[in-house]
N, C-alpha and C positions, 0 to 999 in steps of 0.2 A: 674203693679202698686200695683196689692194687690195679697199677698198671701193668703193660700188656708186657715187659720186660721181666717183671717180678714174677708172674704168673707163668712166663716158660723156665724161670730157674729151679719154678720151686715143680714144676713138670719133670727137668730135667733132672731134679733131685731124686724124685720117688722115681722115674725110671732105673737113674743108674743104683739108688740104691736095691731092686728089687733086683737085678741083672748082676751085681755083686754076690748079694744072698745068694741066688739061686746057682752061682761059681762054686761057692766054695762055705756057704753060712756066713759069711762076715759083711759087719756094718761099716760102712762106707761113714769116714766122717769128714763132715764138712763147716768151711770156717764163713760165714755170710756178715759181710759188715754193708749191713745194709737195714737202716732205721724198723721201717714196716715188718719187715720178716724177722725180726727180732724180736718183735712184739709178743706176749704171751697171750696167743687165740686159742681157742679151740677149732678143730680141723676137723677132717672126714675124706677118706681118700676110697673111691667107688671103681672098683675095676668091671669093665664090660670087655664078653667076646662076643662080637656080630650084634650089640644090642641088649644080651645076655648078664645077666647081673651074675660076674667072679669072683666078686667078695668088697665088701664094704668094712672097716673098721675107725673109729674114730675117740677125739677124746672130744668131750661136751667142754668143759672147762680147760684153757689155756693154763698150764703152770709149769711150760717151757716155753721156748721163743720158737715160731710159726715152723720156721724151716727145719728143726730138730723133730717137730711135731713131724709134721708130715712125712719126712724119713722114717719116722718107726712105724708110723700107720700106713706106708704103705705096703714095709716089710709085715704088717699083720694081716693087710687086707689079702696080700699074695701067697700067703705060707699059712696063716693062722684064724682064720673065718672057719668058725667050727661048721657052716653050712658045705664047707668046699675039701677036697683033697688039697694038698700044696699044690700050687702052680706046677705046670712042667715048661719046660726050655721050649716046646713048641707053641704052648701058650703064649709064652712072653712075647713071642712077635704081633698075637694077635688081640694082645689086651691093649684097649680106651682108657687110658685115665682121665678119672673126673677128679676134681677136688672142691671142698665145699667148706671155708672158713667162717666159721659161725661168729656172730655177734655174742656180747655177753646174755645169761637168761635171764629172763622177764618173768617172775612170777604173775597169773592174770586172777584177777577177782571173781571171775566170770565165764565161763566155758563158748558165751559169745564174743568175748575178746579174740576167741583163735577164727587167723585168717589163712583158707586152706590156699598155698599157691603163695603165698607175703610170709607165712609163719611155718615154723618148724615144731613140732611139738616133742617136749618132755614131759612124761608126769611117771607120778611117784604115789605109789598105795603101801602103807607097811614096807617091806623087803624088797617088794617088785616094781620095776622102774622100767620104761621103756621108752623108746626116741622113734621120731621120724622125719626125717628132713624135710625143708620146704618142697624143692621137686618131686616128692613122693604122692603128694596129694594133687600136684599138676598133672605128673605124667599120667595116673588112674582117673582125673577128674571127678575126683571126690568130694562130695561138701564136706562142711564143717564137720558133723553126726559119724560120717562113716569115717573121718580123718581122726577122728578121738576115737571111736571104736577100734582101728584097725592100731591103733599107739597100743592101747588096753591091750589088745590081741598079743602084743608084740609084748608085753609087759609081761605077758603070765597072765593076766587080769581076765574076770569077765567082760564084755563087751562095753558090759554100761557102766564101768566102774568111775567112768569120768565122771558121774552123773551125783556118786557120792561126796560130802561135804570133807570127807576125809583124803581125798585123793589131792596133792598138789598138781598143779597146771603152769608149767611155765613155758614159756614162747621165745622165737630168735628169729631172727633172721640168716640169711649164708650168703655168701659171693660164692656164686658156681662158674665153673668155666671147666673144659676136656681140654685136653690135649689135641684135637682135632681143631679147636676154636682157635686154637692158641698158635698152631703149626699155619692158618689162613692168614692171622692177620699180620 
């Protein structure tokens, strides 16, 4: 979906705009005329130090244009990830960005429609709602069982909650690419 040009602007974006925040609080804005990254996706931007998961935040549903998207999520993933402190200025030189443009969701019929490593899983019980990207069940090598367990986990949910008829399941796919990938080619 994006070429290799597209994919260091929208790099270049969530760096500089996390390198602004981190100045002074203020959002860097920016004007992109360019067809694709205009598009209204949904996004996911994953900060790594050394390997290290720094914070991930993302929107599932596009309802801005890509490169807007990804400047706020990457100001959330760096400042606003309740699993993390804010970034510090020593940090920022040593954080990977990854970013992970999702396809629209796919409600499935079937809890063996999900494919762990091709799919990304949402699902939804009552109130509790939980995500997990496609690379998350590659990098663990997870089956399908523990791929829907560990979504539940993340939901609040009990393990097997996928298993009930009340639970929604919906699947996606993502374009992943870091900044390391992007910086090679």
């Amino acid at each position: 979906m994006l070429n290799i040009n597209q994919k260091k602007v929208l790099i270049d974006i969530i760096r500089s705009s996390i390198k602004e925040y981190l100045k002074d609080k203020k959002r860097v804005s920016f004007e992109i005329d360019d067809e694709v990254l205009n598009r209204e996706l949904g996004a996911f931007v994953t900060l790594k130090i050394k390997g290290s998961l720094r914070g991930c935040i993302g929107r599932v549903v596009g309802d801005m244009p890509l490169y807007k998207t990804i400047t706020e999520m990457g100001i959330q993933a760096a400042f606003y990830d309740p699993r993390f402190p804010a970034l510090t200025e020593k940090e920022f030189e040593e954080i990977e960005i990854e970013v992970s443009v999702l396809s629209a969701l796919e409600k499935v019929g079937s809890p063996v429609e999900v494919k762990p490593g091709l799919h990304g899983v949402f699902l939804k019980k009552g109130f509790n709602s939980g995500l997990l990207l496609p690379q998350v069940a590659a990098e663990y090598s997870w089956d399908r069982d523990t791929f829907l367990e560990q979504t539940c986990y993340k939901a609040g949910l009990a393990k097997d909650a996928w298993k009930d008829e009340r639970t929604e399941i919906y699947v996606f796919s993502a374009e992943v690419f870091s900044e390391s990938e992007v910086k090679s080619e």
